[in-house]
Backbone as XML, in Angstrom:
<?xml version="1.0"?>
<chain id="A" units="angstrom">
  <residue number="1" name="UNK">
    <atom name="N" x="0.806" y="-1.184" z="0.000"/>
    <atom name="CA" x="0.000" y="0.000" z="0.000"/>
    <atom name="C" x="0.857" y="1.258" z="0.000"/>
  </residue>
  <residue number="2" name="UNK">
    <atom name="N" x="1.960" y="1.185" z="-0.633"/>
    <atom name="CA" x="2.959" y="2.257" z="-0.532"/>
    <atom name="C" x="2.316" y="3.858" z="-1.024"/>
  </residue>
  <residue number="3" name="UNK">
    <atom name="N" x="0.904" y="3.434" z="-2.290"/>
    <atom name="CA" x="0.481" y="4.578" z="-2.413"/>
    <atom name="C" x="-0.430" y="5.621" z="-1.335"/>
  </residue>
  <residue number="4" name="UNK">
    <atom name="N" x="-0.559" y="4.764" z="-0.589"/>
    <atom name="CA" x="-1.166" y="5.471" z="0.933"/>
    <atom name="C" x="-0.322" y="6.336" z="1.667"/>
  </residue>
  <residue number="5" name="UNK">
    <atom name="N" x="1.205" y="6.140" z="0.811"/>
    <atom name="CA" x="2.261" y="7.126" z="2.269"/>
    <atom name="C" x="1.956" y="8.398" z="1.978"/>
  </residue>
  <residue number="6" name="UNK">
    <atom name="N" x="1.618" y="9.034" z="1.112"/>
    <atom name="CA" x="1.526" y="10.301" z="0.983"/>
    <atom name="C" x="0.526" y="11.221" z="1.881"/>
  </residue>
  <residue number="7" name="UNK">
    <atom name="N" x="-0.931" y="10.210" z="2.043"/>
    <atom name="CA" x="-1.707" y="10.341" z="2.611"/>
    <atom name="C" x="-1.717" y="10.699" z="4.066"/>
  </residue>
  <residue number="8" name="UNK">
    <atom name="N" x="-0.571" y="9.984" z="4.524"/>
    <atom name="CA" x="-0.255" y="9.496" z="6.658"/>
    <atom name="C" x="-0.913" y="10.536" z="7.106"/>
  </residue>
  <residue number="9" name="UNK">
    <atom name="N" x="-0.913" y="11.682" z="6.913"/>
    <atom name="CA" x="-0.594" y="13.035" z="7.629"/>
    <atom name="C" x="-2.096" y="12.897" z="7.673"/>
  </residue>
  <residue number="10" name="UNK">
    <atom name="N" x="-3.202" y="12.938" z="6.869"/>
    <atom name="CA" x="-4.360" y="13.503" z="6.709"/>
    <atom name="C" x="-4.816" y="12.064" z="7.234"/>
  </residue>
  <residue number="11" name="UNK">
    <atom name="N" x="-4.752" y="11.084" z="6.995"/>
    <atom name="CA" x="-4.964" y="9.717" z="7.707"/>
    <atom name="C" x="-5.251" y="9.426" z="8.419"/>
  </residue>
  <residue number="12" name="UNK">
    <atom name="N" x="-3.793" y="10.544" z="9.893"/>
    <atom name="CA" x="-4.083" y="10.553" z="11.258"/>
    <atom name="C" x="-4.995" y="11.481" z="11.569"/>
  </residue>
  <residue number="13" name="UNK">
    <atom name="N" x="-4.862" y="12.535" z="11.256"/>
    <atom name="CA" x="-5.663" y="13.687" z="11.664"/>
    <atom name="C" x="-7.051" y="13.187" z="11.566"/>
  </residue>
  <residue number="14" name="UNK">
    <atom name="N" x="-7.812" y="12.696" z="10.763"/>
    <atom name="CA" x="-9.134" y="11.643" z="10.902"/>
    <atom name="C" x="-9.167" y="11.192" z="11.912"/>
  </residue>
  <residue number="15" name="UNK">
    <atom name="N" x="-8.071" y="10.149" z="11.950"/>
    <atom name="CA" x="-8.022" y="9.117" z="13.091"/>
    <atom name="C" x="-8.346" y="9.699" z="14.608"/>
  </residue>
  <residue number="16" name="UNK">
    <atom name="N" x="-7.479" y="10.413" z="14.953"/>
    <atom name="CA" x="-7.257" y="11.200" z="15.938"/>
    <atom name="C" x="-9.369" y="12.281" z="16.209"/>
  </residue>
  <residue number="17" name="UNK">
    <atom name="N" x="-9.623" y="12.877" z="14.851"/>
    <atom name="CA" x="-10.585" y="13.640" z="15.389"/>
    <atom name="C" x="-11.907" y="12.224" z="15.750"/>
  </residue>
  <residue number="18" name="UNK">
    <atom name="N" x="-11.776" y="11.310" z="14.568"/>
    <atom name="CA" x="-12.884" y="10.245" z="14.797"/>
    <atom name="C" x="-12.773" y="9.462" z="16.394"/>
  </residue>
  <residue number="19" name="UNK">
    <atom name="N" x="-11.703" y="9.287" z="17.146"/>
    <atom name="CA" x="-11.471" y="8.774" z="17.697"/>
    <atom name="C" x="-11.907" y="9.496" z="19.094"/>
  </residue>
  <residue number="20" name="UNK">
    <atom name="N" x="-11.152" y="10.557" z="19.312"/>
    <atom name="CA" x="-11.328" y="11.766" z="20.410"/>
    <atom name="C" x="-12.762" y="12.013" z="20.257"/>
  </residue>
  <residue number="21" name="UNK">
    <atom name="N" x="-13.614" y="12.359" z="19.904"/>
    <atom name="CA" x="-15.193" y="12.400" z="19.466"/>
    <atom name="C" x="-15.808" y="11.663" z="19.591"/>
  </residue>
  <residue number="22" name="UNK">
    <atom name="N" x="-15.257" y="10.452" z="19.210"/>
    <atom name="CA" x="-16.117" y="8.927" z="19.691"/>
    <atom name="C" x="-16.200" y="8.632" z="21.299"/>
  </residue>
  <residue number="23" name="UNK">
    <atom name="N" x="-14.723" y="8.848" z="21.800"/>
    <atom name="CA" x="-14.783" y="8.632" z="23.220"/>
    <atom name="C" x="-15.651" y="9.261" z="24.191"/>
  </residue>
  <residue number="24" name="UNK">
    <atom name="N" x="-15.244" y="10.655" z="23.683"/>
    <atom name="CA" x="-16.053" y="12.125" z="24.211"/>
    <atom name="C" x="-17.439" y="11.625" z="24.229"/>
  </residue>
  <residue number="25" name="UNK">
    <atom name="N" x="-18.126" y="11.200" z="22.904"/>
    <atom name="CA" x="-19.072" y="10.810" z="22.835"/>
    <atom name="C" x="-19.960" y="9.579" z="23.996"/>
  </residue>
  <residue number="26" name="UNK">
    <atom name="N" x="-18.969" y="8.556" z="23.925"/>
    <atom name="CA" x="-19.111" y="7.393" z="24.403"/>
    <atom name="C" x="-19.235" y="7.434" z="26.212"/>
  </residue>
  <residue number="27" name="UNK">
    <atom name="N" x="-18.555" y="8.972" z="26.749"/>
    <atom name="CA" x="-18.360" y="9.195" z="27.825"/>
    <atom name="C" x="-19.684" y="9.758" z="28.097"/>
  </residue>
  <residue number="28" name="UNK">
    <atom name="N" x="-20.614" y="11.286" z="27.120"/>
    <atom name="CA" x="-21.350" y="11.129" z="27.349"/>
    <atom name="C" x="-22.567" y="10.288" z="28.147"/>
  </residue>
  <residue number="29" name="UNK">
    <atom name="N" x="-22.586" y="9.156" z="26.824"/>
    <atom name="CA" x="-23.790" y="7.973" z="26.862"/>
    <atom name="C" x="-23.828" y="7.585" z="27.665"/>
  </residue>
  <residue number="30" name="UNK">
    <atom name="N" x="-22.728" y="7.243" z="28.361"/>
    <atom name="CA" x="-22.758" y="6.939" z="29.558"/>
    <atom name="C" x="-24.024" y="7.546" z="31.198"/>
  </residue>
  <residue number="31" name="UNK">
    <atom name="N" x="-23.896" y="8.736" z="30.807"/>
    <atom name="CA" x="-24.613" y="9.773" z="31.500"/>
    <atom name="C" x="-26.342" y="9.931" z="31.242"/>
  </residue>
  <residue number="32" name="UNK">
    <atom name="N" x="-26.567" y="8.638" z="29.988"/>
    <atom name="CA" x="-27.741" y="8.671" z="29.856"/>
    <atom name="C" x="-29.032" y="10.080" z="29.230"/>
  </residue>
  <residue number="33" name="UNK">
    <atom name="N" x="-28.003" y="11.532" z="29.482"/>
    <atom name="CA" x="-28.559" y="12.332" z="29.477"/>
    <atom name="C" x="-29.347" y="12.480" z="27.656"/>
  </residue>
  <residue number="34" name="UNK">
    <atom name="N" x="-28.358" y="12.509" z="26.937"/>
    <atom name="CA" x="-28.571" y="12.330" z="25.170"/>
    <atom name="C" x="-28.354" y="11.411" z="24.786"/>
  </residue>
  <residue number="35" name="UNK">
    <atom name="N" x="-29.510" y="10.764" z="23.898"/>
    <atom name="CA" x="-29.978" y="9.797" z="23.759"/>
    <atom name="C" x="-28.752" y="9.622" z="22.151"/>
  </residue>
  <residue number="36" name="UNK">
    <atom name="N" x="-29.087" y="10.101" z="21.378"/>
    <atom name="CA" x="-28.249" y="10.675" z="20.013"/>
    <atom name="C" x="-26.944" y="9.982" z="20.412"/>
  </residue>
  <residue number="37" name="UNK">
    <atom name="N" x="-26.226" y="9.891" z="21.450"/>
    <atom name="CA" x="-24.151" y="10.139" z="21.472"/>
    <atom name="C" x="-24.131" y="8.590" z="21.917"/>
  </residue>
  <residue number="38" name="UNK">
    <atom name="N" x="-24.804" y="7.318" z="22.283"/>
    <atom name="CA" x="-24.730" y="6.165" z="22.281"/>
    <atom name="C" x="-24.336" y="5.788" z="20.494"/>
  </residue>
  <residue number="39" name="UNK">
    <atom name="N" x="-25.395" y="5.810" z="19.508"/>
    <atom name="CA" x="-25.393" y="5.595" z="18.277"/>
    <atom name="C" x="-23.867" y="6.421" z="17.626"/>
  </residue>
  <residue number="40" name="UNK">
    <atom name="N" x="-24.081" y="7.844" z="17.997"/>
    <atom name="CA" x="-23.012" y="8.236" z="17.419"/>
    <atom name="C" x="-21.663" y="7.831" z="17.933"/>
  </residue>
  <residue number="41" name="UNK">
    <atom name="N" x="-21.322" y="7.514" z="19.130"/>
    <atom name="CA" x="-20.297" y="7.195" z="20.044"/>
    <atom name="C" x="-19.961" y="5.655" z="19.163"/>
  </residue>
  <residue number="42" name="UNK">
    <atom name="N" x="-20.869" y="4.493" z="18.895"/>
    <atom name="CA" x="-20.194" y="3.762" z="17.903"/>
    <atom name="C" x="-20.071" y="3.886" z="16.245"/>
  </residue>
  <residue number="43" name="UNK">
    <atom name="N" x="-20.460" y="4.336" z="15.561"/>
    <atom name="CA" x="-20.322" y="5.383" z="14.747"/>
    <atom name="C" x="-19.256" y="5.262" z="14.477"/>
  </residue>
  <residue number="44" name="UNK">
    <atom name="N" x="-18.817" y="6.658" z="15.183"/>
    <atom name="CA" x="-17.462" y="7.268" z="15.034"/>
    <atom name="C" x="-16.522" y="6.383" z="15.652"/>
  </residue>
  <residue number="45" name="UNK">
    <atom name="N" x="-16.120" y="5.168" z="16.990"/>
    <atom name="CA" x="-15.585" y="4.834" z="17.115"/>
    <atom name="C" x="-14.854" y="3.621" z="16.098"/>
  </residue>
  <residue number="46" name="UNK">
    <atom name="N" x="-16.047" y="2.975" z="15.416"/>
    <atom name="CA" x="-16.160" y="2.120" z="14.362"/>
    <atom name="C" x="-14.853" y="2.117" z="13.488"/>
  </residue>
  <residue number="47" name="UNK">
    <atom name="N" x="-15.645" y="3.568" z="12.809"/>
    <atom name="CA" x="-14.826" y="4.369" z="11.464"/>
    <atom name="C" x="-13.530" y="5.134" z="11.910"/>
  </residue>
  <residue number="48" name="UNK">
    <atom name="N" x="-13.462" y="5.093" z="13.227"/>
    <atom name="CA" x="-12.074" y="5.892" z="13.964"/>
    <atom name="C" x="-10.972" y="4.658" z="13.826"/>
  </residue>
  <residue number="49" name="UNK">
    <atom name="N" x="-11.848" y="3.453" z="14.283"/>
    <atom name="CA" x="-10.796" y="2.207" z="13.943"/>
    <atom name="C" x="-10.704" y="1.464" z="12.572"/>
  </residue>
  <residue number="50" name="UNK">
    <atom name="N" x="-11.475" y="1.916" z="12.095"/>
    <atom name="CA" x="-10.819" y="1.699" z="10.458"/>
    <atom name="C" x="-10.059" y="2.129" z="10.406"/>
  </residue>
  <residue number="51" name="UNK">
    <atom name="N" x="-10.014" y="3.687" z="10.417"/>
    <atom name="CA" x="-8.959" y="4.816" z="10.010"/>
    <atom name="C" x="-7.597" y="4.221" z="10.558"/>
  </residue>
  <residue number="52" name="UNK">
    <atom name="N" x="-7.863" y="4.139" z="11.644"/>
    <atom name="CA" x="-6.476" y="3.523" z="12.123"/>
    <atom name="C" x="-5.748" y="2.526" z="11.622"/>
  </residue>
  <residue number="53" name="UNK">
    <atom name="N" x="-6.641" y="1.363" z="11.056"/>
    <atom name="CA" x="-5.518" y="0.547" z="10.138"/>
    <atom name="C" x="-5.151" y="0.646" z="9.076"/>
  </residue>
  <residue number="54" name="UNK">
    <atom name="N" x="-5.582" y="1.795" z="8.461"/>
    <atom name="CA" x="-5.472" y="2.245" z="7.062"/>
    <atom name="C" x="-3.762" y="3.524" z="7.525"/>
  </residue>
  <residue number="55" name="UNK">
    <atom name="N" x="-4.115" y="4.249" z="8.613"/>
    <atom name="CA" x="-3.094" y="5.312" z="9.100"/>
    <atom name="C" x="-2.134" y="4.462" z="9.039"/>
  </residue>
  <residue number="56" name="UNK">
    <atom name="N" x="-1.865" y="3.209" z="9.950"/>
    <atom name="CA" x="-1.080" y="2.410" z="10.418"/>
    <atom name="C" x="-0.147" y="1.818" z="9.423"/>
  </residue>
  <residue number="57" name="UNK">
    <atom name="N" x="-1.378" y="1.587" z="7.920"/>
    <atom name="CA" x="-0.634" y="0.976" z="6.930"/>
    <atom name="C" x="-0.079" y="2.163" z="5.953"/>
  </residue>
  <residue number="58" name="UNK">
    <atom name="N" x="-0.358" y="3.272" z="6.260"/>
    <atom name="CA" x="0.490" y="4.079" z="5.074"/>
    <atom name="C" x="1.667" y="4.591" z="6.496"/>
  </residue>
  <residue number="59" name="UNK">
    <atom name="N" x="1.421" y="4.827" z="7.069"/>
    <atom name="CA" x="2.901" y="4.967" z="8.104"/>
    <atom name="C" x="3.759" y="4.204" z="7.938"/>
  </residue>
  <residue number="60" name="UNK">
    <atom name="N" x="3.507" y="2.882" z="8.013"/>
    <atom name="CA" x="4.561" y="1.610" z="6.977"/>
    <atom name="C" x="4.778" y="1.959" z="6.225"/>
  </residue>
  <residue number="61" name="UNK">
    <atom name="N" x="3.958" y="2.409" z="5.367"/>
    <atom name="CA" x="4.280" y="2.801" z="4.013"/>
    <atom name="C" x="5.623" y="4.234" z="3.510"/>
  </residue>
  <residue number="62" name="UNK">
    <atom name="N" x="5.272" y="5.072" z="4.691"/>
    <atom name="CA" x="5.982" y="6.322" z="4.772"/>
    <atom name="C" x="7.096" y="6.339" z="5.111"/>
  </residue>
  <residue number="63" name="UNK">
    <atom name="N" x="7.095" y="5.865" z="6.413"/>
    <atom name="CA" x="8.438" y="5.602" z="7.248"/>
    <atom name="C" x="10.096" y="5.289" z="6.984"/>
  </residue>
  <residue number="64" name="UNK">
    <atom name="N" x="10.204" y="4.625" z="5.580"/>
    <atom name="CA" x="11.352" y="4.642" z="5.391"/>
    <atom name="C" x="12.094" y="6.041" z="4.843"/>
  </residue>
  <residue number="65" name="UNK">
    <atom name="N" x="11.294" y="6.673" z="4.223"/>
    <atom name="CA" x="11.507" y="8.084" z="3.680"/>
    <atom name="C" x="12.291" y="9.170" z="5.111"/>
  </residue>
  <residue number="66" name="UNK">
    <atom name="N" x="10.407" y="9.357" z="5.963"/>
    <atom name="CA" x="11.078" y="9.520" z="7.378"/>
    <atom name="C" x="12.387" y="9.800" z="8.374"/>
  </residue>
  <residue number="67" name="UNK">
    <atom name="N" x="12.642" y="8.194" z="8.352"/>
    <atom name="CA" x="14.104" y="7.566" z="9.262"/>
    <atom name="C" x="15.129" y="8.023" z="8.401"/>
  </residue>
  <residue number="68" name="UNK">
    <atom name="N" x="14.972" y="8.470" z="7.260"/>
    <atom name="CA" x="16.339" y="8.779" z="6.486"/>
    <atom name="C" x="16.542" y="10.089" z="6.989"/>
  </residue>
  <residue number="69" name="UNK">
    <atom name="N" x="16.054" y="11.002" z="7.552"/>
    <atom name="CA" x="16.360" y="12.178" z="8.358"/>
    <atom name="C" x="17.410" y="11.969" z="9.250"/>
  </residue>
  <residue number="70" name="UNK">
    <atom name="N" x="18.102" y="12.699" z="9.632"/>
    <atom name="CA" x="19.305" y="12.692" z="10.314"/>
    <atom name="C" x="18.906" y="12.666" z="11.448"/>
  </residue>
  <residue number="71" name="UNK">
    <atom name="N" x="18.894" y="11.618" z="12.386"/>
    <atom name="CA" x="18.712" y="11.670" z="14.035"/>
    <atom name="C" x="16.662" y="11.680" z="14.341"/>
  </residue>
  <residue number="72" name="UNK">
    <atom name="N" x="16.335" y="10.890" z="13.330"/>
    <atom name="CA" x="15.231" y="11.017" z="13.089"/>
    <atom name="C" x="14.917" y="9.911" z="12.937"/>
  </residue>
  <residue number="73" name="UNK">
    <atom name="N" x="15.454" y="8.955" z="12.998"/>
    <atom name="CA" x="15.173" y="7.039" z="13.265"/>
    <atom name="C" x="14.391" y="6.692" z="14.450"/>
  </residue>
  <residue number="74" name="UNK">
    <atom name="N" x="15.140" y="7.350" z="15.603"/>
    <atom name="CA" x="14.257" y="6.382" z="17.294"/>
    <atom name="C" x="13.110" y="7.302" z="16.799"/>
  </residue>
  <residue number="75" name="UNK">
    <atom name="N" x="13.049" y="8.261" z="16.601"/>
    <atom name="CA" x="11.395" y="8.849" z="16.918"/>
    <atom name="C" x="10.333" y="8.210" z="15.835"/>
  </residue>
  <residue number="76" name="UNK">
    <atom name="N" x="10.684" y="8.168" z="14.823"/>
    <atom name="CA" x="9.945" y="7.716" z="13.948"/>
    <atom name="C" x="9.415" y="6.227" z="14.312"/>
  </residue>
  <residue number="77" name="UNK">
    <atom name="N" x="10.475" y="5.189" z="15.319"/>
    <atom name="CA" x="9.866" y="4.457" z="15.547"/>
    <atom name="C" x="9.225" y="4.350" z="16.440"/>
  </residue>
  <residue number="78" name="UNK">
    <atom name="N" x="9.231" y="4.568" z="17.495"/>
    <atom name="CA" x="8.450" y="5.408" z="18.871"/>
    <atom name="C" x="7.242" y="5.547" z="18.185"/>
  </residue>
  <residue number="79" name="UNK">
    <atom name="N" x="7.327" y="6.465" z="17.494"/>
    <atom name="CA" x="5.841" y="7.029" z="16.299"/>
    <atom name="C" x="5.410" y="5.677" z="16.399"/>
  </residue>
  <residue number="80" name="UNK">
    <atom name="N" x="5.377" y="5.079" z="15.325"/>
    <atom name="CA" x="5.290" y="4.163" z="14.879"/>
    <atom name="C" x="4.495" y="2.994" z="15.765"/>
  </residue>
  <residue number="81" name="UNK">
    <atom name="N" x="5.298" y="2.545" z="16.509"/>
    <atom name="CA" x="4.676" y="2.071" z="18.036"/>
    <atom name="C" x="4.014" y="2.102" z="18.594"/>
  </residue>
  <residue number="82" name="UNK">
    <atom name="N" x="3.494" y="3.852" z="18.621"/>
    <atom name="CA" x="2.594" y="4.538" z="18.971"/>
    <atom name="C" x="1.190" y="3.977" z="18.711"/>
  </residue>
  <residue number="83" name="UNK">
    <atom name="N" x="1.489" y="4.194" z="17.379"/>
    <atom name="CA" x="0.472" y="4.174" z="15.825"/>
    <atom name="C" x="-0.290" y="2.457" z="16.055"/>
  </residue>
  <residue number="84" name="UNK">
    <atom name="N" x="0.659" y="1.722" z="16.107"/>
    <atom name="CA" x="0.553" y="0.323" z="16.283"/>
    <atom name="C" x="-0.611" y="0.219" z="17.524"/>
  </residue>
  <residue number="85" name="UNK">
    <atom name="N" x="0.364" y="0.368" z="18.606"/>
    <atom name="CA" x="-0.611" y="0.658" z="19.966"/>
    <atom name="C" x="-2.111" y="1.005" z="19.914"/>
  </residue>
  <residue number="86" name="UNK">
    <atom name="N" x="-2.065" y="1.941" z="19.419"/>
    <atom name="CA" x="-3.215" y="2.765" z="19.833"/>
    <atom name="C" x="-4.435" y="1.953" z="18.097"/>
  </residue>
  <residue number="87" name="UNK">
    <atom name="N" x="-4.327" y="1.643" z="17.357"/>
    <atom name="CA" x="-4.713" y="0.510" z="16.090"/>
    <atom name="C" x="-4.943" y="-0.639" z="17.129"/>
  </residue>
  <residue number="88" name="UNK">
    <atom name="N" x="-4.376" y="-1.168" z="17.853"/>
    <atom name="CA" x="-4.823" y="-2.358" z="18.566"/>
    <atom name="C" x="-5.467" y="-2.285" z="19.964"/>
  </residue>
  <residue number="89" name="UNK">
    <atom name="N" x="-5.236" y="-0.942" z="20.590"/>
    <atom name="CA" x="-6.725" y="-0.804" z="21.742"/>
    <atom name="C" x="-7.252" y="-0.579" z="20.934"/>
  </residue>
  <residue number="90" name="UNK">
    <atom name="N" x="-8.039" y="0.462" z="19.901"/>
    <atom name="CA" x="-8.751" y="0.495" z="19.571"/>
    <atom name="C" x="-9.765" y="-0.351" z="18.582"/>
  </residue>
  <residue number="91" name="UNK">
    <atom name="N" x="-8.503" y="-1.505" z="17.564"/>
    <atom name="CA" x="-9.612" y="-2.657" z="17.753"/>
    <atom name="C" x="-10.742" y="-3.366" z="18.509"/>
  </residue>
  <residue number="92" name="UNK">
    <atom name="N" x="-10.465" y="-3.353" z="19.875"/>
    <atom name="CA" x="-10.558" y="-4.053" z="20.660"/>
    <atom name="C" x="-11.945" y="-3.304" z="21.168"/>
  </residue>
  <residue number="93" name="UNK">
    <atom name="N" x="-11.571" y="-1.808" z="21.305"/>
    <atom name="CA" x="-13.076" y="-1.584" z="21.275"/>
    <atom name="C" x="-13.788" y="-1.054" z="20.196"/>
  </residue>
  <residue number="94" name="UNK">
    <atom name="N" x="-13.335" y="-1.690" z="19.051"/>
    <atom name="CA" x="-14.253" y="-1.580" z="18.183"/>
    <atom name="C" x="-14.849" y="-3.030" z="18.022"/>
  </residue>
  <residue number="95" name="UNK">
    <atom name="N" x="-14.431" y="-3.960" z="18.512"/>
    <atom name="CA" x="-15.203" y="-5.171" z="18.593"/>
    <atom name="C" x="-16.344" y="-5.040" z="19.208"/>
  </residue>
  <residue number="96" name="UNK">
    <atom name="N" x="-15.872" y="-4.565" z="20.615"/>
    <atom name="CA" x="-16.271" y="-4.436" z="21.839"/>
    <atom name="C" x="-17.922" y="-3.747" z="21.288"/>
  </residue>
  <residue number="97" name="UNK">
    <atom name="N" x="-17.973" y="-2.541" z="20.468"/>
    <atom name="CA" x="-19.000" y="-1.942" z="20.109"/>
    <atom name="C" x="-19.787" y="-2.564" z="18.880"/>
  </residue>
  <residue number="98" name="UNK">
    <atom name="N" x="-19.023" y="-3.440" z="18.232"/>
    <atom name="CA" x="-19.878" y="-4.180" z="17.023"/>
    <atom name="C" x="-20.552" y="-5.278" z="18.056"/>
  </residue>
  <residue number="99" name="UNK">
    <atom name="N" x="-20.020" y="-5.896" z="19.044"/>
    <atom name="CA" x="-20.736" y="-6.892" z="19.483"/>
    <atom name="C" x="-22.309" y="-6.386" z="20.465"/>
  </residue>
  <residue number="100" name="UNK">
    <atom name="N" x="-22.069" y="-5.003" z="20.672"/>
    <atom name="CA" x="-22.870" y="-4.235" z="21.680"/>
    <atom name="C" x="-23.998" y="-3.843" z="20.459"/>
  </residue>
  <residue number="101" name="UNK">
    <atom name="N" x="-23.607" y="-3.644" z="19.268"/>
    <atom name="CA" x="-24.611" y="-3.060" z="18.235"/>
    <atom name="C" x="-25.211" y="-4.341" z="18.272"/>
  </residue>
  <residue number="102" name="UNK">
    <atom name="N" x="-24.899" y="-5.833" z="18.272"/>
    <atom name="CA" x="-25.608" y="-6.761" z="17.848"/>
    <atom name="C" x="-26.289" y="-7.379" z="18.786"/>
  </residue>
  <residue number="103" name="UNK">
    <atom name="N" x="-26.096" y="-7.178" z="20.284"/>
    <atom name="CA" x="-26.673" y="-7.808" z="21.367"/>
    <atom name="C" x="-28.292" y="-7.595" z="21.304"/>
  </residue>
  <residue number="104" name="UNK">
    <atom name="N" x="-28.820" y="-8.509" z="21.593"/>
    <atom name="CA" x="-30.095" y="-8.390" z="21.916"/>
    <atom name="C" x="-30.556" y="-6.793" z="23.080"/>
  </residue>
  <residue number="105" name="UNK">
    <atom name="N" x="-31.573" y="-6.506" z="22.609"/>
    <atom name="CA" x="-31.448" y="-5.387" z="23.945"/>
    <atom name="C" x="-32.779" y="-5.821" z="24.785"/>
  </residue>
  <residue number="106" name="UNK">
    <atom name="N" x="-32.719" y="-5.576" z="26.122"/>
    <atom name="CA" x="-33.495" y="-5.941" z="26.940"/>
    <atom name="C" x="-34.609" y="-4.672" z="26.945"/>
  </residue>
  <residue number="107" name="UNK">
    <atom name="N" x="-35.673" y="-4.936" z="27.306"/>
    <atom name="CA" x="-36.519" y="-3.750" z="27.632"/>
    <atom name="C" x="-36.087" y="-3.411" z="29.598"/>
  </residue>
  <residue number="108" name="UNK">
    <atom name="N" x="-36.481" y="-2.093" z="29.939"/>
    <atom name="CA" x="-35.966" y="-2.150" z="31.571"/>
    <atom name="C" x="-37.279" y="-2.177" z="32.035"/>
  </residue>
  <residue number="109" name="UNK">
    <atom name="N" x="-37.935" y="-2.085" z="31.524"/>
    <atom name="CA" x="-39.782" y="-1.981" z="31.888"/>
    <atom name="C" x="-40.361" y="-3.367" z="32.355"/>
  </residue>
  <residue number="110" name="UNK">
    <atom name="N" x="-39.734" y="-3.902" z="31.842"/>
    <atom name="CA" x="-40.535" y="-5.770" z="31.988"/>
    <atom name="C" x="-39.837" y="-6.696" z="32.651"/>
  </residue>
  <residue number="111" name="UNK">
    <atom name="N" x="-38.530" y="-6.268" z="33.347"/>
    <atom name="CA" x="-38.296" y="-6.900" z="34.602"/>
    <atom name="C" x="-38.787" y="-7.978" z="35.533"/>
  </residue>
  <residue number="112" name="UNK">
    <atom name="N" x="-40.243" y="-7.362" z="35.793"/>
    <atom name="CA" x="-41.042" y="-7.862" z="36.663"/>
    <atom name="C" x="-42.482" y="-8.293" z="36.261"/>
  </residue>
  <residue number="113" name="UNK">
    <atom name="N" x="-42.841" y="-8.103" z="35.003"/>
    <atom name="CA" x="-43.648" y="-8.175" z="34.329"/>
    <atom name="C" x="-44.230" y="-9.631" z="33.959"/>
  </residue>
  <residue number="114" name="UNK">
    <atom name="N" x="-43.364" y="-10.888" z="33.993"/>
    <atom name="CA" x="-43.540" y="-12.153" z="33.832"/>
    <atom name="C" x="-43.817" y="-12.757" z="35.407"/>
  </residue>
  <residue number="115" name="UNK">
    <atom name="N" x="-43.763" y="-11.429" z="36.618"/>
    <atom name="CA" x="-44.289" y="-12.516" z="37.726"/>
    <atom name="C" x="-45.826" y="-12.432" z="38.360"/>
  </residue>
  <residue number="116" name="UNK">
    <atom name="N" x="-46.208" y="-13.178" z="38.879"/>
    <atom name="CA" x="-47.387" y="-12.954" z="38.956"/>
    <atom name="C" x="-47.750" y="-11.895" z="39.796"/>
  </residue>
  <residue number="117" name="UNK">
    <atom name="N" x="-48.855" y="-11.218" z="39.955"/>
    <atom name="CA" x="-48.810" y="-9.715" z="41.133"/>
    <atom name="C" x="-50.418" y="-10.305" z="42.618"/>
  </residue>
</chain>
């Protein structure tokens, strides 16, 4: 995917806003208050972790260009690492939210509804 290196820069910057927004979001939902930032919170986290393996693979892609900078090798891989890292938590909850989109959902109303009164 070497034609993706050109891209890295604009790649991350996605990554990074889809990602930060999703959480933000996801922190919301939590709070129950807006109903809207559950849906959007996986959403954006989804497509934040796409982005990321697509970032991940033109950073491969980029990187040798990069390290040819003078004194510009450890950071780039550090980067890099980074990049890796943060592509594999965020798999993880992007599973985490595909499996939550597919769960059955309970009603909270009917609890008690199957016992006799």
């Amino acid at each position: 995917m070497s034609s993706l290196a050109p891209l890295h820069p604009i790649i991350v910057h996605f990554v990074v806003a889809l990602l930060v927004v999703g959480v933000v979001f996801r922190l919301i939902s939590l709070t129950g208050r807006f109903a809207f930032t559950g849906p959007a919170a996986a959403t954006l986290l989804i497509a934040g972790t796409v982005a990321a393996v697509f970032a991940v693979s033109s950073g491969d892609a980029a990187h040798s260009k990069a390290e040819r900078i003078p004194g510009a090798g450890e950071m780039v891989e550090e980067h890099e690492e980074w990049g890796e890292r943060t592509r594999n938590l965020f798999l993880v909850v992007g599973i985490v939210e595909i499996v939550a989109l597919l769960a059955p959902r309970r009603r909270s109303g009917n609890r008690c509804s199957s016992f006799p009164g």
